[in-house]
CHARMM internal coordinates of N, CA and C (Angstrom, degrees):
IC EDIT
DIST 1 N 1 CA 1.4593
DIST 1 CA 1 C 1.5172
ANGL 1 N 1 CA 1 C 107.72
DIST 1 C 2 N 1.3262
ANGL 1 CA 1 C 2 N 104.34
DIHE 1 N 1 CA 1 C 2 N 141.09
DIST 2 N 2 CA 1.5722
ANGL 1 C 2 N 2 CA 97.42
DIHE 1 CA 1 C 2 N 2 CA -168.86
DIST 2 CA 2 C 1.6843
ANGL 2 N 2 CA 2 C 99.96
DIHE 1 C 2 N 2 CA 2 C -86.99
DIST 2 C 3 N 1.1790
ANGL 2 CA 2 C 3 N 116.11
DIHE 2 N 2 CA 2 C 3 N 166.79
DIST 3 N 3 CA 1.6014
ANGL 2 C 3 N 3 CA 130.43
DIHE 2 CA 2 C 3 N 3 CA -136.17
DIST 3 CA 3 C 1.5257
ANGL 3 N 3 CA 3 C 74.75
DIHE 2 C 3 N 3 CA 3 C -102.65
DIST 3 C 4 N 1.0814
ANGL 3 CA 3 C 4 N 126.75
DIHE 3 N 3 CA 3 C 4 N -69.09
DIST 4 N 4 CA 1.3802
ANGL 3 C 4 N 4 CA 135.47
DIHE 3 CA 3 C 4 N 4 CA -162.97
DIST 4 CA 4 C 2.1136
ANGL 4 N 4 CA 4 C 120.43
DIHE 3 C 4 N 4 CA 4 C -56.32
DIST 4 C 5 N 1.2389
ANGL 4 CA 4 C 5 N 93.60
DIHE 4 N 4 CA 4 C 5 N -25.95
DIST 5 N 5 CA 1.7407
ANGL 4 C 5 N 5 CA 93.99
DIHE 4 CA 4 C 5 N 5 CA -177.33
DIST 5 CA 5 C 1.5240
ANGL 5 N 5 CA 5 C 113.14
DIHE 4 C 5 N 5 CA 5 C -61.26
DIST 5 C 6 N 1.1828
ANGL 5 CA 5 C 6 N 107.47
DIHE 5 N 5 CA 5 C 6 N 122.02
DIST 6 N 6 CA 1.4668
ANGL 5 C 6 N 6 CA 110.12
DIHE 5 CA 5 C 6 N 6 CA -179.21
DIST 6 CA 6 C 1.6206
ANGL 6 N 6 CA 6 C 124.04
DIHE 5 C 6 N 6 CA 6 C -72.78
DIST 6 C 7 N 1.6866
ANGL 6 CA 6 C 7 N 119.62
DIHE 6 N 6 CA 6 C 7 N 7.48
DIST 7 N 7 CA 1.4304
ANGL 6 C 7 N 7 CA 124.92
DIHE 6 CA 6 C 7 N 7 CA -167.73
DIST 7 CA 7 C 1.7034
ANGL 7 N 7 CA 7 C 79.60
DIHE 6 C 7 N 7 CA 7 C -124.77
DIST 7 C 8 N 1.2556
ANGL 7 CA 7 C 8 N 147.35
DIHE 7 N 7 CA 7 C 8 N 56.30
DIST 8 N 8 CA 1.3284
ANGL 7 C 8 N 8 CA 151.19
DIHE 7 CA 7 C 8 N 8 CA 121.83
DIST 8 CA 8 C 1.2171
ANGL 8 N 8 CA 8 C 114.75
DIHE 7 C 8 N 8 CA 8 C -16.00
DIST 8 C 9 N 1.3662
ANGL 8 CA 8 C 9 N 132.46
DIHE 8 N 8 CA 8 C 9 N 105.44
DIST 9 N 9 CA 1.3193
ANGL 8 C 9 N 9 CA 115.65
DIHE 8 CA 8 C 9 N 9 CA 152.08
DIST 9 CA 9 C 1.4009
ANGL 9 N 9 CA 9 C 109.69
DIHE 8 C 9 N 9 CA 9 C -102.35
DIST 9 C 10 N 1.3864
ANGL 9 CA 9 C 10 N 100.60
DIHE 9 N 9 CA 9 C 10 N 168.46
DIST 10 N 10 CA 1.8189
ANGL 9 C 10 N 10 CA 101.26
DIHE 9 CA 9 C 10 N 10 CA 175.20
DIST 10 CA 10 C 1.8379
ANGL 10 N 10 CA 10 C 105.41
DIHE 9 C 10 N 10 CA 10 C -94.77
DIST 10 C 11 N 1.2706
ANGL 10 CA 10 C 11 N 87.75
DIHE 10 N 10 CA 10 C 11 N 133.39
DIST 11 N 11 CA 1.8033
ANGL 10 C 11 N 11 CA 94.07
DIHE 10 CA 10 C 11 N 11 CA 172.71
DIST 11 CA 11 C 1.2446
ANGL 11 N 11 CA 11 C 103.53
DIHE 10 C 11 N 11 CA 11 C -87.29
DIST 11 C 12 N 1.2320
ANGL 11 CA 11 C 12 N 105.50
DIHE 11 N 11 CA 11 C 12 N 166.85
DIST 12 N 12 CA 1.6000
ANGL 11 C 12 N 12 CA 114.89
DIHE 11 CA 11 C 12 N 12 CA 172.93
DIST 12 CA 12 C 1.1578
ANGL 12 N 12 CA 12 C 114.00
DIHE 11 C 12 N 12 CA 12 C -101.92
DIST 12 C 13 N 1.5635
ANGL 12 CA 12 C 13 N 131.55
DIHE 12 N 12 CA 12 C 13 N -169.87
DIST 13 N 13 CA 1.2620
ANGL 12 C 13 N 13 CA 119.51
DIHE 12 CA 12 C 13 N 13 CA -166.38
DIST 13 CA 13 C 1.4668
ANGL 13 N 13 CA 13 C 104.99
DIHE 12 C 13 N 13 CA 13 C -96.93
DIST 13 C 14 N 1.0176
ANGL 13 CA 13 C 14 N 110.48
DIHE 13 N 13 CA 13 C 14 N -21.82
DIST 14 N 14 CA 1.6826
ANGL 13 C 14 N 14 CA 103.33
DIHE 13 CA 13 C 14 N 14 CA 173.42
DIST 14 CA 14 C 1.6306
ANGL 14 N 14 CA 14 C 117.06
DIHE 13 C 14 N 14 CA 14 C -66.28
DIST 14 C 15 N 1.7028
ANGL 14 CA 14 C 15 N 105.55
DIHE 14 N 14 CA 14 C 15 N -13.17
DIST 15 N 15 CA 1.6612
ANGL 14 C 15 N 15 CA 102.81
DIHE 14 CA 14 C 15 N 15 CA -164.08
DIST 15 CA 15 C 1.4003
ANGL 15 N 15 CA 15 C 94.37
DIHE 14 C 15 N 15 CA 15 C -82.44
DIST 15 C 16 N 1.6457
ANGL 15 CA 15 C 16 N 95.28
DIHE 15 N 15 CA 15 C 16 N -29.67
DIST 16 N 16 CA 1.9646
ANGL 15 C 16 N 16 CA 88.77
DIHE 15 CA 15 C 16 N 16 CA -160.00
DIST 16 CA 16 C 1.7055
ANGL 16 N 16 CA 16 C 91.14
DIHE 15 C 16 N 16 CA 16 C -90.23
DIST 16 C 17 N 1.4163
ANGL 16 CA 16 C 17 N 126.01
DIHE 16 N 16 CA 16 C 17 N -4.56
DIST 17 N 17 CA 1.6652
ANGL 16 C 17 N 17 CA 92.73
DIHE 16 CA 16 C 17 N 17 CA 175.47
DIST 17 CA 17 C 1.5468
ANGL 17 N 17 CA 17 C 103.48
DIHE 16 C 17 N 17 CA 17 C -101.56
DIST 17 C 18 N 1.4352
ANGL 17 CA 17 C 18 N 116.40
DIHE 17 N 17 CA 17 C 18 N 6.06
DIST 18 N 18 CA 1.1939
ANGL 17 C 18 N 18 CA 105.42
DIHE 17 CA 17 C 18 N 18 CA 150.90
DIST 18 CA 18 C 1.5120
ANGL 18 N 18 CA 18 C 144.40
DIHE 17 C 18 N 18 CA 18 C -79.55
DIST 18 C 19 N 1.7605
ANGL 18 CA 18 C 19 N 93.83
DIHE 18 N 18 CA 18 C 19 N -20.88
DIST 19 N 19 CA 1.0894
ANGL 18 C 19 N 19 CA 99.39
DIHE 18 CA 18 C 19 N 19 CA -172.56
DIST 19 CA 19 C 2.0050
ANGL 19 N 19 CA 19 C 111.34
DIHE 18 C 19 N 19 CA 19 C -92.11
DIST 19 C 20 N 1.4579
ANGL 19 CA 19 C 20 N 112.10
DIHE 19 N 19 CA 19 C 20 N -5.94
DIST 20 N 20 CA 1.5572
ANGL 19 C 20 N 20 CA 124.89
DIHE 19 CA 19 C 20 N 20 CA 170.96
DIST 20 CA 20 C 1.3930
ANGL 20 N 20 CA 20 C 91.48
DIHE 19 C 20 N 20 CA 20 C -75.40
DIST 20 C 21 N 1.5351
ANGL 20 CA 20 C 21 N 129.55
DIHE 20 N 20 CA 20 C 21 N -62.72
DIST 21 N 21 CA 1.1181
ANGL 20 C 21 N 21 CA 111.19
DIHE 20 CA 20 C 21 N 21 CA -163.39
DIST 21 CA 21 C 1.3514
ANGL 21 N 21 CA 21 C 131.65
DIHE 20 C 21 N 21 CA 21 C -52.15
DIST 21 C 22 N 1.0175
ANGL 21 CA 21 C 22 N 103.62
DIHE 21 N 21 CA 21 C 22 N -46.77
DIST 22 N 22 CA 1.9229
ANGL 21 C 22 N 22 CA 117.38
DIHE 21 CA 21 C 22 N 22 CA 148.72
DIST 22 CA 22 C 1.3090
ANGL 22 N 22 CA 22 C 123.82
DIHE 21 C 22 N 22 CA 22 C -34.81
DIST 22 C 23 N 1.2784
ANGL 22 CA 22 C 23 N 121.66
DIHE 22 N 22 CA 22 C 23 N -55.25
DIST 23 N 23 CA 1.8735
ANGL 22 C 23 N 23 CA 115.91
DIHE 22 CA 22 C 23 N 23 CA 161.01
DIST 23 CA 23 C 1.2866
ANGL 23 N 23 CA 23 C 112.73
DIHE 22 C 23 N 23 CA 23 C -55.47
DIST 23 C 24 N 1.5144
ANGL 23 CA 23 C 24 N 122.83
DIHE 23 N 23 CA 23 C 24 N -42.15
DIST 24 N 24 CA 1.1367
ANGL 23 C 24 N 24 CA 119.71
DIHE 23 CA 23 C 24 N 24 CA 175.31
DIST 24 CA 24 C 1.7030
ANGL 24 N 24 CA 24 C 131.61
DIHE 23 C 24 N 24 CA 24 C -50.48
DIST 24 C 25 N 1.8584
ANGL 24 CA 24 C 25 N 100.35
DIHE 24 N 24 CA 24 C 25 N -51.35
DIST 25 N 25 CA 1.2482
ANGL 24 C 25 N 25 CA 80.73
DIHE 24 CA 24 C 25 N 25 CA 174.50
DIST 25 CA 25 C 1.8392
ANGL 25 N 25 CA 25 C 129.96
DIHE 24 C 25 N 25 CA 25 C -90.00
DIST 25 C 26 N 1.2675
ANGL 25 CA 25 C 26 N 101.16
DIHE 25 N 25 CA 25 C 26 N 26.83
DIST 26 N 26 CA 1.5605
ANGL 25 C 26 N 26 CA 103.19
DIHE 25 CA 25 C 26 N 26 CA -158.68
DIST 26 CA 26 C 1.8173
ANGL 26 N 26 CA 26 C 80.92
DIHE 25 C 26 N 26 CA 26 C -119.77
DIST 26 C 27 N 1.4604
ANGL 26 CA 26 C 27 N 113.65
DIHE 26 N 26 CA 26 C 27 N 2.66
DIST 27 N 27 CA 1.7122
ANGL 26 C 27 N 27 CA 109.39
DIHE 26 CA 26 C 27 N 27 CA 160.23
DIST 27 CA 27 C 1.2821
ANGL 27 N 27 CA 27 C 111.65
DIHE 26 C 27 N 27 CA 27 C -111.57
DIST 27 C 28 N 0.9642
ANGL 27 CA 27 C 28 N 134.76
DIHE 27 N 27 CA 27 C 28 N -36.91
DIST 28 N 28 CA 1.4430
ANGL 27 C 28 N 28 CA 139.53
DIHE 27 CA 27 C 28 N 28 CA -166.73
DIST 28 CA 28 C 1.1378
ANGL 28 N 28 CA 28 C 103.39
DIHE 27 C 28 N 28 CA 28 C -98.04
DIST 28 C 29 N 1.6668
ANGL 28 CA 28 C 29 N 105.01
DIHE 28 N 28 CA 28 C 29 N 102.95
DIST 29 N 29 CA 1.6653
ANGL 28 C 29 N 29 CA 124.96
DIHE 28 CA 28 C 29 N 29 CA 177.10
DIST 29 CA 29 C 1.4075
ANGL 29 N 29 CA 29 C 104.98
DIHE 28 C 29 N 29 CA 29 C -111.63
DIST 29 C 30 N 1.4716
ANGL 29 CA 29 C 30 N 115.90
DIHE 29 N 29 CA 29 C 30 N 134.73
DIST 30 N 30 CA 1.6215
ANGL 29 C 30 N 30 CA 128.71
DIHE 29 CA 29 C 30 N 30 CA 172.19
DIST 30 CA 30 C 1.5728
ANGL 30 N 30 CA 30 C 114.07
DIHE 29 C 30 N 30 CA 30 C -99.74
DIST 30 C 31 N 0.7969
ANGL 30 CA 30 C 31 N 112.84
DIHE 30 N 30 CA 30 C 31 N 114.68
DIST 31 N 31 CA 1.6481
ANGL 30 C 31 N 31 CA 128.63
DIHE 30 CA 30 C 31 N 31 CA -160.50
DIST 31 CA 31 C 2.1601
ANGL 31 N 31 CA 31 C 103.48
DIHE 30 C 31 N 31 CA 31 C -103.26
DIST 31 C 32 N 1.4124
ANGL 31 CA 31 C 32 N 109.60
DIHE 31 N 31 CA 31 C 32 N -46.25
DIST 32 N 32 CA 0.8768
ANGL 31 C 32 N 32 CA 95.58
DIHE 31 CA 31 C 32 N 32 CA -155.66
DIST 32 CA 32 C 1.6287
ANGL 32 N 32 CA 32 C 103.35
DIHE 31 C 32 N 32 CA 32 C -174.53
DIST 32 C 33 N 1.3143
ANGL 32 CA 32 C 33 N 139.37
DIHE 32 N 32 CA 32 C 33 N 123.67
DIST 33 N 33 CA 1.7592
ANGL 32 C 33 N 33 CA 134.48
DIHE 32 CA 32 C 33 N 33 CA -164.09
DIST 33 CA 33 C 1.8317
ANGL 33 N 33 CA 33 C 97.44
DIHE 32 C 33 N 33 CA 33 C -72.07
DIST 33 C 34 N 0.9958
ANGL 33 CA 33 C 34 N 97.42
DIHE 33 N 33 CA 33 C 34 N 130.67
DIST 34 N 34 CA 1.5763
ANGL 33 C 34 N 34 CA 103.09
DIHE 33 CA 33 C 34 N 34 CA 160.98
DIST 34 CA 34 C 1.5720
ANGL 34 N 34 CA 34 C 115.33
DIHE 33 C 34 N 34 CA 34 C -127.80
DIST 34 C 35 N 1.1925
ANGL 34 CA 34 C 35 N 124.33
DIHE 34 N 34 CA 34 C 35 N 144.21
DIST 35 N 35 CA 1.5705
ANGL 34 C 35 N 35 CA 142.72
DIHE 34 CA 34 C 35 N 35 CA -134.15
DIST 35 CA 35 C 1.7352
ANGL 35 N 35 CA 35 C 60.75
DIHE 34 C 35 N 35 CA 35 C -102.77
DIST 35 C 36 N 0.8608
ANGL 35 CA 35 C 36 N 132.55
DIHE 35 N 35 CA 35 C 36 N 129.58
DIST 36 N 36 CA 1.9772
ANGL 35 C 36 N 36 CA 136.36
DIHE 35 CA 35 C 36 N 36 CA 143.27
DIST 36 CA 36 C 1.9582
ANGL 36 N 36 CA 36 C 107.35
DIHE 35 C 36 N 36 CA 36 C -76.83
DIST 36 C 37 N 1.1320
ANGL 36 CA 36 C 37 N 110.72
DIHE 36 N 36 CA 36 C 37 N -35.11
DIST 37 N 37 CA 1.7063
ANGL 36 C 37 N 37 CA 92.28
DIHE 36 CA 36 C 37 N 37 CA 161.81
DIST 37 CA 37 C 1.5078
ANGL 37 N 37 CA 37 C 120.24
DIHE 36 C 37 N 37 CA 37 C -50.52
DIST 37 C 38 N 1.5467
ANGL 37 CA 37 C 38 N 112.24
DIHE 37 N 37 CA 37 C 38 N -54.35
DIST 38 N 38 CA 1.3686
ANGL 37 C 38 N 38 CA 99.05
DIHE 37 CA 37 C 38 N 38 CA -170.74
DIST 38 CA 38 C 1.7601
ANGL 38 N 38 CA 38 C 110.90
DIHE 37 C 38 N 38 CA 38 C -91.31
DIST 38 C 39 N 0.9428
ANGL 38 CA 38 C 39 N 119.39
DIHE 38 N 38 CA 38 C 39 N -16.50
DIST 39 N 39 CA 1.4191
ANGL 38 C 39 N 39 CA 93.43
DIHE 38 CA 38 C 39 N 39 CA 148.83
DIST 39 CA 39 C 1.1059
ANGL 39 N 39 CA 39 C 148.27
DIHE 38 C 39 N 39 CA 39 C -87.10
DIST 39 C 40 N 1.4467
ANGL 39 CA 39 C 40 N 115.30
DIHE 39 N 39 CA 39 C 40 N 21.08
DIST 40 N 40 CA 1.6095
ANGL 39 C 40 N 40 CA 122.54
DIHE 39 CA 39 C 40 N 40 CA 176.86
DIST 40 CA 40 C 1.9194
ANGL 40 N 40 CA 40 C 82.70
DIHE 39 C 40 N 40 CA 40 C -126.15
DIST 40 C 41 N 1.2093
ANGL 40 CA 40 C 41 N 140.99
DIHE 40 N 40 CA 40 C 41 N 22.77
DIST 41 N 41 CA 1.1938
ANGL 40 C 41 N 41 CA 150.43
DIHE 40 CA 40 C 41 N 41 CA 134.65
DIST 41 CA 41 C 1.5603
ANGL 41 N 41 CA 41 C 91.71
DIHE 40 C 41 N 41 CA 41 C 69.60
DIST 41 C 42 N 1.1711
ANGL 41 CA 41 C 42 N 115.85
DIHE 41 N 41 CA 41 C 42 N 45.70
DIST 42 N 42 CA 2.1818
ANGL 41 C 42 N 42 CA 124.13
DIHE 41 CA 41 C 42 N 42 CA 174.95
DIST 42 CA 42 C 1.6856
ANGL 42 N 42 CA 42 C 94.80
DIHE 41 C 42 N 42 CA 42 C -123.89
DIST 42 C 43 N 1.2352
ANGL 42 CA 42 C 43 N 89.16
DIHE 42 N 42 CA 42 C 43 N 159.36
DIST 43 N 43 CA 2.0176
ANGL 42 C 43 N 43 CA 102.88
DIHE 42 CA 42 C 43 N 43 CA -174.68
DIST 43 CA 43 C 1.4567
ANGL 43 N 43 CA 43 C 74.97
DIHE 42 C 43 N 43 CA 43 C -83.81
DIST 43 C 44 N 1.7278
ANGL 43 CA 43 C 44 N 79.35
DIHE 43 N 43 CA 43 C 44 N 166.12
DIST 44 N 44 CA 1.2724
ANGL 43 C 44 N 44 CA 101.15
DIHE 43 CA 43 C 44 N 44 CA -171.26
DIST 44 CA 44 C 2.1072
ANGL 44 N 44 CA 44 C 92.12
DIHE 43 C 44 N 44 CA 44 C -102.31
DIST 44 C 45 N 1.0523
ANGL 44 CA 44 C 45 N 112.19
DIHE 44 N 44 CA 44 C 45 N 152.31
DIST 45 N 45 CA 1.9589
ANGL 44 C 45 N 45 CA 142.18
DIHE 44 CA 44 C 45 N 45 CA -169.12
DIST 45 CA 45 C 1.9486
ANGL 45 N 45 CA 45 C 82.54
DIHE 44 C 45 N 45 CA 45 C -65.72
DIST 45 C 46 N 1.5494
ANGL 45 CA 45 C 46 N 95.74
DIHE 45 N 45 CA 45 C 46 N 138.31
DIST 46 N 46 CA 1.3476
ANGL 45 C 46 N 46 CA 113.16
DIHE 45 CA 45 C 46 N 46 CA 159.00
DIST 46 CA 46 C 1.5780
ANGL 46 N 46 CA 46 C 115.35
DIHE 45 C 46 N 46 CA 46 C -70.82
DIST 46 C 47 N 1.0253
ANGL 46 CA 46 C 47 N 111.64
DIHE 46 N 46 CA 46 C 47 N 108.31
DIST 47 N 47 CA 1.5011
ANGL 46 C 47 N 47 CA 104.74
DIHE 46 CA 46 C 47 N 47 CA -177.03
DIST 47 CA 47 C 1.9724
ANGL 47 N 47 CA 47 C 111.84
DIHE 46 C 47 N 47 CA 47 C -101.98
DIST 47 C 48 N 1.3556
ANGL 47 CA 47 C 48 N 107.19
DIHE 47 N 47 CA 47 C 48 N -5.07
DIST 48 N 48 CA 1.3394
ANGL 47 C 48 N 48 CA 116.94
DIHE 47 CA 47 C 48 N 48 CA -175.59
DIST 48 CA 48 C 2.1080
ANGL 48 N 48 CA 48 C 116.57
DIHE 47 C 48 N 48 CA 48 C -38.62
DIST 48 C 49 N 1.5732
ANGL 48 CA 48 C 49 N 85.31
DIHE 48 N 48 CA 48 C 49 N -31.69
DIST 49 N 49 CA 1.5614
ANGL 48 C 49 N 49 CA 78.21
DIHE 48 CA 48 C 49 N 49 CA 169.16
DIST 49 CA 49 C 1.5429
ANGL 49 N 49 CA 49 C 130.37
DIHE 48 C 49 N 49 CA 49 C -51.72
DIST 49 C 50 N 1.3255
ANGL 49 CA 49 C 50 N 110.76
DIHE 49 N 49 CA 49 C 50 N -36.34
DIST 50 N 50 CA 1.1820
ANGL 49 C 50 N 50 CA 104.78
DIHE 49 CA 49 C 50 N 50 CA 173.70
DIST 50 CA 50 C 1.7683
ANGL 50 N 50 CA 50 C 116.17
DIHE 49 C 50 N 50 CA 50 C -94.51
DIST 50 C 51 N 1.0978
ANGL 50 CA 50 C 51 N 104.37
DIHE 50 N 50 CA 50 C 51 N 46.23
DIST 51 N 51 CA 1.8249
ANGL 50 C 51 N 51 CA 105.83
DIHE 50 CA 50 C 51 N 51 CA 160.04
DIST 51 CA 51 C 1.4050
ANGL 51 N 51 CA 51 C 125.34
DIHE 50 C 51 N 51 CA 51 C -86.21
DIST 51 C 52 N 1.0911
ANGL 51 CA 51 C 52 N 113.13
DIHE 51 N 51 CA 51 C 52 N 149.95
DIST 52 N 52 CA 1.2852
ANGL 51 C 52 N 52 CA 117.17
DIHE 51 CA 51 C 52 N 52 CA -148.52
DIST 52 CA 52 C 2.2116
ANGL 52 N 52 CA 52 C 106.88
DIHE 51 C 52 N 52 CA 52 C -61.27
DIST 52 C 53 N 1.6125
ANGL 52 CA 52 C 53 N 94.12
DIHE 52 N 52 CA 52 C 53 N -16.20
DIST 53 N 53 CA 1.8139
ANGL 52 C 53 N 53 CA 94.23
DIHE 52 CA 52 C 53 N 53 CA 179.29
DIST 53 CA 53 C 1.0681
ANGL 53 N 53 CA 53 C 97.40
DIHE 52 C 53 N 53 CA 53 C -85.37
DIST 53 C 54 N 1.2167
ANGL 53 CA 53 C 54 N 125.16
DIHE 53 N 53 CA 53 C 54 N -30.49
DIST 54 N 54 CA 1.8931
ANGL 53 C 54 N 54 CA 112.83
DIHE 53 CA 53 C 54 N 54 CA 177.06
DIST 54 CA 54 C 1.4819
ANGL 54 N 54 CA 54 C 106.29
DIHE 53 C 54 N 54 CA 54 C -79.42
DIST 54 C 55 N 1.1091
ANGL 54 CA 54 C 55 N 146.79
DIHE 54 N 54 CA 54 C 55 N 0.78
DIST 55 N 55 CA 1.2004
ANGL 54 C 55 N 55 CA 145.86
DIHE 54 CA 54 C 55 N 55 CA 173.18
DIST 55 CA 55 C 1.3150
ANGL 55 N 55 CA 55 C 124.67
DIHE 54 C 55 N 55 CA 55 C -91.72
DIST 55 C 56 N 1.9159
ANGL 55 CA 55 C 56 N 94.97
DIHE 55 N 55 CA 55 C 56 N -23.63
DIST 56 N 56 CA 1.5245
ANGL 55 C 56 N 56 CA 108.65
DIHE 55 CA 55 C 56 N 56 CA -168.54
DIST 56 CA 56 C 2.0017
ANGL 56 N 56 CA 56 C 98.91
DIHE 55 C 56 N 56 CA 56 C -93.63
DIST 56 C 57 N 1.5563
ANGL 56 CA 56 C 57 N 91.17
DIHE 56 N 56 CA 56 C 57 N -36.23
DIST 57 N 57 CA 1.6321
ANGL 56 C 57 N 57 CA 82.91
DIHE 56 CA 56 C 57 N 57 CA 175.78
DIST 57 CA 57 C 1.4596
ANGL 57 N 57 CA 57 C 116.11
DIHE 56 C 57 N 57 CA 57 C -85.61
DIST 57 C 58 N 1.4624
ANGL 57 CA 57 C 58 N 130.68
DIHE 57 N 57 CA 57 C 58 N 3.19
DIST 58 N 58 CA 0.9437
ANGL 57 C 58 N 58 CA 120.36
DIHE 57 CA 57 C 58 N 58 CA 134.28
DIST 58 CA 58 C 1.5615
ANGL 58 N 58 CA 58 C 141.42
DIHE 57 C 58 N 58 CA 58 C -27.71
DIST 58 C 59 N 1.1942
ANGL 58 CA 58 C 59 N 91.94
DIHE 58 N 58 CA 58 C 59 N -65.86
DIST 59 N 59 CA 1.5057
ANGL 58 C 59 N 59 CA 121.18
DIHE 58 CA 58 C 59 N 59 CA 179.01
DIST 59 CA 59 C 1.4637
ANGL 59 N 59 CA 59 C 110.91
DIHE 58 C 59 N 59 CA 59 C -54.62
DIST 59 C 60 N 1.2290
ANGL 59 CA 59 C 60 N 112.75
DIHE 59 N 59 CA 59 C 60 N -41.05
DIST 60 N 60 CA 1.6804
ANGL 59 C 60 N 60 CA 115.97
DIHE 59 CA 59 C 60 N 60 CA 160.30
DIST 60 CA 60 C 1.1986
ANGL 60 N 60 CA 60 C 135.77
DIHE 59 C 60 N 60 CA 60 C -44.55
DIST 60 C 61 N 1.2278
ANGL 60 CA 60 C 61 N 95.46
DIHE 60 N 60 CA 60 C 61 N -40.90
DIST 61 N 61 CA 1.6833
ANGL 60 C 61 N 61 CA 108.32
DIHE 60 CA 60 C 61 N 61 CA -177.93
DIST 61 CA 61 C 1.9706
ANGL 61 N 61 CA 61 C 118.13
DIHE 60 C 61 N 61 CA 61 C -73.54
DIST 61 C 62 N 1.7586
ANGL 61 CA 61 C 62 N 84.22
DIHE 61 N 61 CA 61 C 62 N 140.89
DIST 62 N 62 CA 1.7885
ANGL 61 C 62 N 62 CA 74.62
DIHE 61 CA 61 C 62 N 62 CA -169.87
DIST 62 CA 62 C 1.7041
ANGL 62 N 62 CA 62 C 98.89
DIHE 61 C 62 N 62 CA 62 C -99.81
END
COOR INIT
IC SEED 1 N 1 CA 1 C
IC BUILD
């Protein structure tokens, strides 16, 4: 909104997070998945803890 117009109204907060969300999605284009491990060239985190037998013997335990 230009700073200068003298017929200003005040939006509310729902107008203006409607109206970001709207810039948002008409900027943020998905083109294509990229792995972020290998392009920041770091191994990728053991995540095996959460497999489903470590989850289940979890569940065992009192």
């Amino acid at each position: 909104m230009k700073l200068g117009s003298e017929d200003r109204r005040v939006l509310s907060k729902s107008e203006i997070d409607a109206r970001v969300n709207q810039m948002l999605e008409c900027s943020i284009i998905s083109e294509e998945v990229i792995d972020v491990f290998d392009a920041m060239g770091i191994q990728r985190p053991e995540i095996s803890i959460l497999s489903e037998e470590f989850l289940e013997e979890i569940r065992g335990i009192k």
